[in-house]
MDAnalysis code that builds the backbone (N, CA, C; Angstrom):
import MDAnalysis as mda
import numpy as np

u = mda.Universe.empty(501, n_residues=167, atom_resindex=np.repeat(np.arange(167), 3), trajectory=True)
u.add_TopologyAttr("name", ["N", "CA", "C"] * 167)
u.add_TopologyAttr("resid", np.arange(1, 168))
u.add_TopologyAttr("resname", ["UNK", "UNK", "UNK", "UNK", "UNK", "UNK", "UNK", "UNK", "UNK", "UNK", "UNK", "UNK", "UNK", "UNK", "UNK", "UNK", "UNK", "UNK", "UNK", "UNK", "UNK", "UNK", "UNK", "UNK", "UNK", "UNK", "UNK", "UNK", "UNK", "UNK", "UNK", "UNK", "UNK", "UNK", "UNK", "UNK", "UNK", "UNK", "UNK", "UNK", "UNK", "UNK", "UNK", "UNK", "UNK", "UNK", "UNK", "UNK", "UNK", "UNK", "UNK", "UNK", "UNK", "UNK", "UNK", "UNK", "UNK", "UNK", "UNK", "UNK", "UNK", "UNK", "UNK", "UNK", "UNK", "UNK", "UNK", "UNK", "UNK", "UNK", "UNK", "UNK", "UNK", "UNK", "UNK", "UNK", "UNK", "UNK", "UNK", "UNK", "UNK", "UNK", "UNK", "UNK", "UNK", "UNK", "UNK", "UNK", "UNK", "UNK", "UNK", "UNK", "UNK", "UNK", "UNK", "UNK", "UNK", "UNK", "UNK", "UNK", "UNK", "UNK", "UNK", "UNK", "UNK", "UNK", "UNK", "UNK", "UNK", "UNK", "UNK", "UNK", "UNK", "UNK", "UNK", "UNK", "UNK", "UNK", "UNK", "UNK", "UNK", "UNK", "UNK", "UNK", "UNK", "UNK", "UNK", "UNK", "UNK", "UNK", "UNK", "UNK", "UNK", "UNK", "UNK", "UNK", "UNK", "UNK", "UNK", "UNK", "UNK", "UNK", "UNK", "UNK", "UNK", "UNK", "UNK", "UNK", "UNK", "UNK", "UNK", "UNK", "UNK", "UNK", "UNK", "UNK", "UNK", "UNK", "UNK", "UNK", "UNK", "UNK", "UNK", "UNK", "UNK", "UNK", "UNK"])
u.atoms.positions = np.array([
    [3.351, 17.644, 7.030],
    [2.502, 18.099, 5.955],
    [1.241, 17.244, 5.940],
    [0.046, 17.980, 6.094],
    [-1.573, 16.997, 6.217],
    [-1.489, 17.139, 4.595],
    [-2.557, 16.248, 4.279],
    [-2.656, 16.326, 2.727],
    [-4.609, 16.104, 2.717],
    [-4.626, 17.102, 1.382],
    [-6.115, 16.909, 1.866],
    [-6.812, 15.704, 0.933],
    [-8.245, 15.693, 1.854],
    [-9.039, 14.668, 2.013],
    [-8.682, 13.730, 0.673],
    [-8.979, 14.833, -0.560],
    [-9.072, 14.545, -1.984],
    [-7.982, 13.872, -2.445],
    [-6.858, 14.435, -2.189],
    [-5.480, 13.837, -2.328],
    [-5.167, 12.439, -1.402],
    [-5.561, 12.370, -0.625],
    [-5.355, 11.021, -0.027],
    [-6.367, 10.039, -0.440],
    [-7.295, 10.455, -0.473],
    [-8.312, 9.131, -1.531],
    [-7.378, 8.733, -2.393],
    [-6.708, 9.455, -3.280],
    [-6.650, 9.126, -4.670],
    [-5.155, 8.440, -4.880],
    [-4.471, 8.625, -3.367],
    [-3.463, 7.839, -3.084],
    [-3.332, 6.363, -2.130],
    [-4.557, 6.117, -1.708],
    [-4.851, 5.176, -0.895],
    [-4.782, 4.087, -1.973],
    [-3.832, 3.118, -1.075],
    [-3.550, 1.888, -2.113],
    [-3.251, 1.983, -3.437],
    [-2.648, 3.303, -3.716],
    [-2.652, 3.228, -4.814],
    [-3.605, 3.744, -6.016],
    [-4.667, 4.323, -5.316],
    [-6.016, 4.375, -5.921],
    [-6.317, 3.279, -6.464],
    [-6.093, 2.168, -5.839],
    [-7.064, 0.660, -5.736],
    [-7.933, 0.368, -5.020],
    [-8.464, 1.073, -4.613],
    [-9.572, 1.203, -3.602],
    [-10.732, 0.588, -4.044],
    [-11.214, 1.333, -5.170],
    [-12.270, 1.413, -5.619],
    [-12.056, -0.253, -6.427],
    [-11.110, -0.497, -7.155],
    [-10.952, -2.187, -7.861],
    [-11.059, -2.972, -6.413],
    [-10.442, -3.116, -5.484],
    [-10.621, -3.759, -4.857],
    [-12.315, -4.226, -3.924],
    [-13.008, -3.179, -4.193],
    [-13.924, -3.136, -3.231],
    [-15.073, -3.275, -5.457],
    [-14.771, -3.695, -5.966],
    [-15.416, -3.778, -7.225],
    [-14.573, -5.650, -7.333],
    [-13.548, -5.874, -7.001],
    [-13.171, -7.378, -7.418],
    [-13.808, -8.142, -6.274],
    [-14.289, -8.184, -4.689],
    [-14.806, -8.244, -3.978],
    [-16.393, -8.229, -4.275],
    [-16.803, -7.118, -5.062],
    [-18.257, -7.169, -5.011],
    [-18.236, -8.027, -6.287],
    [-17.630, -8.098, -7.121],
    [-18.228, -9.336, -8.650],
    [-18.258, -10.723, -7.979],
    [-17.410, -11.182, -7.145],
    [-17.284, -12.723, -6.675],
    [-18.600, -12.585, -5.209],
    [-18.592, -11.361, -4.816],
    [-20.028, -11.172, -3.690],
    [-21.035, -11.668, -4.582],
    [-21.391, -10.793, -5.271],
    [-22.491, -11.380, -6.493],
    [-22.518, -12.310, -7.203],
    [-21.439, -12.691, -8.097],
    [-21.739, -14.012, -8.631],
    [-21.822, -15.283, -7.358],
    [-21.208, -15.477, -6.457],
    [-21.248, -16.068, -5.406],
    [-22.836, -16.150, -5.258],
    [-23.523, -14.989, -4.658],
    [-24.732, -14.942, -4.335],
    [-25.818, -15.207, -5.506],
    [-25.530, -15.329, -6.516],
    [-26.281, -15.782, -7.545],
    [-26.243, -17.104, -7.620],
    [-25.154, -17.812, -7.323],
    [-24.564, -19.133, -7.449],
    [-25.715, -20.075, -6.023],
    [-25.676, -19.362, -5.090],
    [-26.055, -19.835, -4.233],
    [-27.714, -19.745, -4.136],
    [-27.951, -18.805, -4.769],
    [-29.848, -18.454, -4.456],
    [-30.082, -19.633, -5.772],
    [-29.390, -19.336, -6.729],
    [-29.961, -20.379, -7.894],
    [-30.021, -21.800, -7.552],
    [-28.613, -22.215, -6.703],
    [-28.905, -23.705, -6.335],
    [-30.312, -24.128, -5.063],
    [-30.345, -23.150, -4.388],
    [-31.549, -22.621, -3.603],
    [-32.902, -22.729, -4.141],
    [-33.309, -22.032, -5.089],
    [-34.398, -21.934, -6.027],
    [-34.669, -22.855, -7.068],
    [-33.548, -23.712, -7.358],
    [-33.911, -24.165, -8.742],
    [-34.943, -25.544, -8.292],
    [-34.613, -26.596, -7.529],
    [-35.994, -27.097, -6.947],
    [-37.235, -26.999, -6.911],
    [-37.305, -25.572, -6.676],
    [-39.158, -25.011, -6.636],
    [-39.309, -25.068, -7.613],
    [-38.092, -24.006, -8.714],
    [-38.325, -24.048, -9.909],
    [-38.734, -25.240, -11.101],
    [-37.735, -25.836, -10.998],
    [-37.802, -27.161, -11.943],
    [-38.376, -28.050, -11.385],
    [-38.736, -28.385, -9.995],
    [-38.904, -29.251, -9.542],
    [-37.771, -30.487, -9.325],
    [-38.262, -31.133, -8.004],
    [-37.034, -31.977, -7.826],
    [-36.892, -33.171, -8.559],
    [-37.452, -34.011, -9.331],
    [-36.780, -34.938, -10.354],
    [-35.900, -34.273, -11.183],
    [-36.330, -32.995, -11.906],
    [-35.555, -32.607, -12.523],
    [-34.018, -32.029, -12.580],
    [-33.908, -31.529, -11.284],
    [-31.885, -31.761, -10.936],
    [-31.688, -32.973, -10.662],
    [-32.029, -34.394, -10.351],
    [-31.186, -35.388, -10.755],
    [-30.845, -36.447, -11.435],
    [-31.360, -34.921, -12.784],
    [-31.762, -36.044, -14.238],
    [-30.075, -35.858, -15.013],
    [-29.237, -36.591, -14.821],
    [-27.607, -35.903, -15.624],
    [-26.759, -35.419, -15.125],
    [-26.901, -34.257, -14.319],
    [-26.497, -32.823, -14.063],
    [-25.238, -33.339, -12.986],
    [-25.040, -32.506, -12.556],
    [-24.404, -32.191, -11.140],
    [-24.754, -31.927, -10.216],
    [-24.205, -32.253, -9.084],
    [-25.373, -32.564, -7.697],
    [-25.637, -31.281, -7.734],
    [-26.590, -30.783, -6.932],
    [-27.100, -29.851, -6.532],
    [-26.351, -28.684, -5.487],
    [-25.733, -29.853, -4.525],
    [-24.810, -29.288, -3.276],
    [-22.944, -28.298, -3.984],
    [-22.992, -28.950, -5.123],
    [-21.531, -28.461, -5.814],
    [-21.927, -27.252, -6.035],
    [-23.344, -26.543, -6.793],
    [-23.802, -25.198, -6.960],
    [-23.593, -24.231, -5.518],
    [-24.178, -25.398, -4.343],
    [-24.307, -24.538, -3.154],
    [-23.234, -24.223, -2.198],
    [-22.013, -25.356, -2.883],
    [-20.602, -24.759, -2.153],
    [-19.965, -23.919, -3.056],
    [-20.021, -23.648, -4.227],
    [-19.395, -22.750, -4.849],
    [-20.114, -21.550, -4.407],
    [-20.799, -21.586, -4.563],
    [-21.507, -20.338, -4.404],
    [-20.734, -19.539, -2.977],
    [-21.278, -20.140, -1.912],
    [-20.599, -19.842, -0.616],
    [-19.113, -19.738, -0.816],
    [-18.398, -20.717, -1.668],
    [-16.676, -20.097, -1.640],
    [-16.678, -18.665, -2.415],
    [-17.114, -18.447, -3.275],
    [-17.315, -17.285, -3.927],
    [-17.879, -16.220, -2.756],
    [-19.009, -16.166, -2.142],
    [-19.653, -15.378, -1.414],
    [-18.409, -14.700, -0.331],
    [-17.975, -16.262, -0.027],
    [-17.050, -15.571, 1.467],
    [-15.935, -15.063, 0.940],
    [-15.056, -15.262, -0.713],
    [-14.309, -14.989, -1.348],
    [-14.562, -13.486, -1.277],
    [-15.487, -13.057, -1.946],
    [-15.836, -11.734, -2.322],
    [-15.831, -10.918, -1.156],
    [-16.835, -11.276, 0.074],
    [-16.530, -10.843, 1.055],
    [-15.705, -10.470, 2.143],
    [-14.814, -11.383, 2.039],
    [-13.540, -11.267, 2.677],
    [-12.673, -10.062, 2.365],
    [-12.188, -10.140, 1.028],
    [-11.640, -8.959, 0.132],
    [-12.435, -7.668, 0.850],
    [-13.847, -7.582, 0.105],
    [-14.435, -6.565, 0.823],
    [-13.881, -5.814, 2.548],
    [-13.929, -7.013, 3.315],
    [-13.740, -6.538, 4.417],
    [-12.629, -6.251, 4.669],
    [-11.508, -6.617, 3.817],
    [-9.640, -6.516, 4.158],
    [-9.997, -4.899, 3.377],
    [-10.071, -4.662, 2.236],
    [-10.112, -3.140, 2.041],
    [-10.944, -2.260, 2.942],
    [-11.684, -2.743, 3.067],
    [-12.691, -1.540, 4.632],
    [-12.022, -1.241, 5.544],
    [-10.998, -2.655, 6.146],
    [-10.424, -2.281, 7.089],
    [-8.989, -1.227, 6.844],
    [-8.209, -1.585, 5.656],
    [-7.504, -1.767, 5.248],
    [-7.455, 0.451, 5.449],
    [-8.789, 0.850, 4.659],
    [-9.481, 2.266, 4.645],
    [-9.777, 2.647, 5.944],
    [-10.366, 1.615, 6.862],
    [-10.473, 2.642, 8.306],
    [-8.916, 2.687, 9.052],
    [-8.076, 1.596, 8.867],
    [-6.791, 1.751, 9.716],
    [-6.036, 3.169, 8.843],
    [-6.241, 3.365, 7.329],
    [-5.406, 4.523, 7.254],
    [-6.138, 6.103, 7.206],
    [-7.246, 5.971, 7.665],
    [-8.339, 7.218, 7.928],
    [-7.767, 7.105, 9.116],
    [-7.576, 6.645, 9.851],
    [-7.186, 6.824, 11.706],
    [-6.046, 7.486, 11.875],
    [-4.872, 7.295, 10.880],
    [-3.766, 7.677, 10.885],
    [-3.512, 8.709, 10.564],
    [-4.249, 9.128, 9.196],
    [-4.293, 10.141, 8.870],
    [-5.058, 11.572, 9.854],
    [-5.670, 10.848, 10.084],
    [-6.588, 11.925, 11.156],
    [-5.962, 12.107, 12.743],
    [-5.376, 10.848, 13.078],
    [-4.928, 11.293, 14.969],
    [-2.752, 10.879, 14.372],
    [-2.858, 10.069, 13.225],
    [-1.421, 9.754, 13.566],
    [-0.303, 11.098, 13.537],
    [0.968, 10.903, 13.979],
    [1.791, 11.880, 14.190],
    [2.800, 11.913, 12.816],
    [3.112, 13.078, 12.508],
    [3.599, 13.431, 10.571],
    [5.428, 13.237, 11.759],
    [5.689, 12.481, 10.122],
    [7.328, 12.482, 10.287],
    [7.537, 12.317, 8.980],
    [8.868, 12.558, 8.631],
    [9.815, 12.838, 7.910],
    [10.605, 11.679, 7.264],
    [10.531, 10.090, 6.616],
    [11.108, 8.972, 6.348],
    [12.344, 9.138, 5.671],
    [13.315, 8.379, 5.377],
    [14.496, 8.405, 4.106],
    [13.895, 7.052, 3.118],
    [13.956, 7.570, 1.996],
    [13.126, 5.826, 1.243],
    [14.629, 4.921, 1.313],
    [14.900, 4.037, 0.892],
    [15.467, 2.769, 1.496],
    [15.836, 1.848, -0.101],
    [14.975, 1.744, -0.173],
    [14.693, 0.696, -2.014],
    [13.218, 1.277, -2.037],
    [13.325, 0.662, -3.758],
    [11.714, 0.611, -4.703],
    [11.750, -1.067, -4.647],
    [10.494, -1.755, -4.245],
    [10.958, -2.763, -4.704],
    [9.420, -3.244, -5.412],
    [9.610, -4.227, -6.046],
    [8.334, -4.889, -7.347],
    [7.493, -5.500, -5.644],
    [6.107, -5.337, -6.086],
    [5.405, -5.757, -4.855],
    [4.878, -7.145, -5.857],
    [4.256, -8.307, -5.008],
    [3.457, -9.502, -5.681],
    [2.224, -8.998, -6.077],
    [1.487, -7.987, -6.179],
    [0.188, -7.799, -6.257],
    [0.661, -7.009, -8.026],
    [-0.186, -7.479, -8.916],
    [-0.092, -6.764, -10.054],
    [-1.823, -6.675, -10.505],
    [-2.428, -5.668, -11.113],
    [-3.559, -5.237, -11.221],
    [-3.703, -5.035, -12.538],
    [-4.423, -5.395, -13.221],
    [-4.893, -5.626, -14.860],
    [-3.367, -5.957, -15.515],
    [-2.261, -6.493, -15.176],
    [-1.000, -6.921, -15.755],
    [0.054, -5.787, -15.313],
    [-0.216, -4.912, -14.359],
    [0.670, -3.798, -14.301],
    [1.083, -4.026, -13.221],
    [2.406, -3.881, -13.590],
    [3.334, -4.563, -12.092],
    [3.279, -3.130, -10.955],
    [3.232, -3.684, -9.700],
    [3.077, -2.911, -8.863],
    [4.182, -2.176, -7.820],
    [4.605, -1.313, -6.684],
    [5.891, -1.029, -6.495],
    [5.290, -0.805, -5.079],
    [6.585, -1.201, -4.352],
    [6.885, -0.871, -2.232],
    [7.674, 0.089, -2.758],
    [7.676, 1.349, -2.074],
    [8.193, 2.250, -1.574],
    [8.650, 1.861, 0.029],
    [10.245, 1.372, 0.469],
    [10.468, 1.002, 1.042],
    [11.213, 2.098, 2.316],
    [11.209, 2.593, 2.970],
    [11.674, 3.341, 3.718],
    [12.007, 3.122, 5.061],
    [13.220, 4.233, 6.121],
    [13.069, 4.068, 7.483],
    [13.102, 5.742, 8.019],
    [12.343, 4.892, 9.212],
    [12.022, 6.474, 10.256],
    [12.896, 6.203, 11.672],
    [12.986, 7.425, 12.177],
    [13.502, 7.320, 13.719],
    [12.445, 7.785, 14.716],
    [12.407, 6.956, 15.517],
    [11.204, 7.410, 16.135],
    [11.622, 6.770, 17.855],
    [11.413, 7.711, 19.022],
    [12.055, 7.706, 19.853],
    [13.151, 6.886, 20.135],
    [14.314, 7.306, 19.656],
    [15.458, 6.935, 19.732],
    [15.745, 4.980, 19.367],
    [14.572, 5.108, 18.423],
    [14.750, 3.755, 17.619],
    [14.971, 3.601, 16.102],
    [15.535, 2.965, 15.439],
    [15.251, 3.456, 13.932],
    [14.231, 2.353, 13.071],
    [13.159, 2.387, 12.456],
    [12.028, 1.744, 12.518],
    [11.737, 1.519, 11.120],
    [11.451, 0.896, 10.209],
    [11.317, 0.600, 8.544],
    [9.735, 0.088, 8.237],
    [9.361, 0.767, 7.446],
    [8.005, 0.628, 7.021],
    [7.870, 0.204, 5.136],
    [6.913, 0.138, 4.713],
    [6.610, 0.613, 3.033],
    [5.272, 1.017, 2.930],
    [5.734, 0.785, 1.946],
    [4.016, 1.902, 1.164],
    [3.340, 0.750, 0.944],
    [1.700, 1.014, 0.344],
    [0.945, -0.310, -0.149],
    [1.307, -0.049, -2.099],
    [1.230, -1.039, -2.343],
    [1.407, -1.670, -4.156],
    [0.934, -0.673, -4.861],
    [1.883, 0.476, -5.056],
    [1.441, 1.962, -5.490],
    [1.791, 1.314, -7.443],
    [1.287, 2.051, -8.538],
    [1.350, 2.116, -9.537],
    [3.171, 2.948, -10.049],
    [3.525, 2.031, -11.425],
    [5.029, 2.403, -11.706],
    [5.020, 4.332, -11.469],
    [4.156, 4.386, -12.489],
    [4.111, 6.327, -12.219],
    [4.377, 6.799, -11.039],
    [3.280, 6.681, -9.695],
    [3.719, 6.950, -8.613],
    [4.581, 7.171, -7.884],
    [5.731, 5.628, -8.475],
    [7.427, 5.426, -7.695],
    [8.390, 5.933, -8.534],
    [7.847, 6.210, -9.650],
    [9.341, 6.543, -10.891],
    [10.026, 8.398, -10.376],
    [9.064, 8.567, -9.558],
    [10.286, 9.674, -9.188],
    [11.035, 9.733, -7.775],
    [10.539, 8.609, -6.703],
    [11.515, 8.087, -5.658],
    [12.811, 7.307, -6.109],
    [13.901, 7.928, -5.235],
    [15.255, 7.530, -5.233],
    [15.490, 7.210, -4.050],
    [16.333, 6.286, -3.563],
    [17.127, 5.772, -2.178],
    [17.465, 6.914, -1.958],
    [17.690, 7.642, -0.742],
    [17.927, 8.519, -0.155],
    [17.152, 9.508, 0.641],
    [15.908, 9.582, -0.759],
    [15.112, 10.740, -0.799],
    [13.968, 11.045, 0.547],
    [13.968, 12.371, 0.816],
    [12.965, 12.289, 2.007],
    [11.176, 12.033, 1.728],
    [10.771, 11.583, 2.630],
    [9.422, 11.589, 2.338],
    [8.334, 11.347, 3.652],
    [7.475, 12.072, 3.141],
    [5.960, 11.983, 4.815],
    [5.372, 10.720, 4.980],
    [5.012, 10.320, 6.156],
    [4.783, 9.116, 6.589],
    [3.553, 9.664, 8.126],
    [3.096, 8.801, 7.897],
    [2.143, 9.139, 9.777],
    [2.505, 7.720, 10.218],
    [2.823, 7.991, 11.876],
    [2.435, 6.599, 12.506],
    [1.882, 7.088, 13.733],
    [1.114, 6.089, 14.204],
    [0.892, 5.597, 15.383],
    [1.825, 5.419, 16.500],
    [1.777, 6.907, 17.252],
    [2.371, 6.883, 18.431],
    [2.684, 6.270, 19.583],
    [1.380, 4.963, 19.442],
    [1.278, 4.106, 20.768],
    [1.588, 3.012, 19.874],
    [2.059, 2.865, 18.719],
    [2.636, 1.619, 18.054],
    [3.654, 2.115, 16.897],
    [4.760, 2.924, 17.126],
    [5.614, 3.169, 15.914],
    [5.923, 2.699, 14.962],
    [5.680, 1.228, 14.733],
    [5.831, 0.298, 13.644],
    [4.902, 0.072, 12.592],
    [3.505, 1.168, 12.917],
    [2.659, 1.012, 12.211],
    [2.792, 2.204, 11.629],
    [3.197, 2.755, 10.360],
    [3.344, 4.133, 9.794],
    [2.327, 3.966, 8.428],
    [2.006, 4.830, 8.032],
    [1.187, 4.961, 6.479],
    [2.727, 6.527, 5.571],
    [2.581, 5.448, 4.448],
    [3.410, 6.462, 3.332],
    [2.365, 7.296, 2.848],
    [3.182, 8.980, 2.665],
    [1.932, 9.282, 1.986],
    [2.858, 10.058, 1.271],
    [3.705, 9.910, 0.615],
    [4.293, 10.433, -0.075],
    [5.657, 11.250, -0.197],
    [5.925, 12.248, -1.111],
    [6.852, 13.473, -1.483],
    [7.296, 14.147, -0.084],
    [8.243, 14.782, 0.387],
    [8.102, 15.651, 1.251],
    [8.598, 16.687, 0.872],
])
């Protein structure tokens, strides 16, 4: 079963997509604010004036950069995170999973605990176990151990499957 475009956005990660690539860009920006200000403030104030009290100058310009690469990093784990399951979805091969357990994932998002959809597939005469990414309680409250459900993997790597749900 393909699922369309619309429907898989809105299941990707959970539909955390969009927070993730928004918690990434606030620490991008404040980061980059952190860093142009310790940058600028010299010209600005002139230099007696940061080392009248304050805090060195250089503490502004490493925070800043931990923040920057903070934000960025994130950024780039969800990009990738979006092109590895656009690939799958588009060339990977549809199978048929049994779910396995629900289990509580470590990632919780504004205080809302998050859920693995835990499952296994057979896939040339191997039997192979995957999960879902940190889907929302709603999402999992109608999976049961047993139950069947669609999955894509990667034919030239079976261990790499994407959940995409109901079957």
């Amino acid at each position: 079963m393909d699922l369309p475009e619309k429907q898989y956005r809105m299941m990707l990660m959970g539909g955390d997509t969009r927070f993730w690539y928004l918690f990434g860009g606030i620490w991008f920006v404040v980061g980059a604010g952190f860093l142009l200000a310790s940058l600028g403030l010299p010209n600005l104030l002139g230099p007696d004036a940061i080392n009248e009290g304050g805090p060195p100058l250089w503490v502004f310009t490493l925070a800043g950069l931990a923040m920057l690469s903070a934000g960025g990093f994130v950024i780039y784990r969800a990009r990738k995170l979006a092109a590895h399951d656009k690939r799958l979805m588009e060339s990977g091969l549809s199978l048929t999973a049994t779910v396995t357990d629900i289990r509580e994932s470590l990632i919780k998002i504004n205080r809302q605990i998050r859920w693995n959809v835990c499952y296994r597939y057979e896939f040339n005469d191997k039997t192979l176990e995957g999960k879902s990414r940190a889907l929302p309680g709603p999402q999992v409250a109608d999976f049961k151990p047993g139950q069947s459900v669609n999955i894509k993997l990667d034919p030239t790597k079976p261990e790499d499957s994407l959940f995409l749900g109901a079957a």
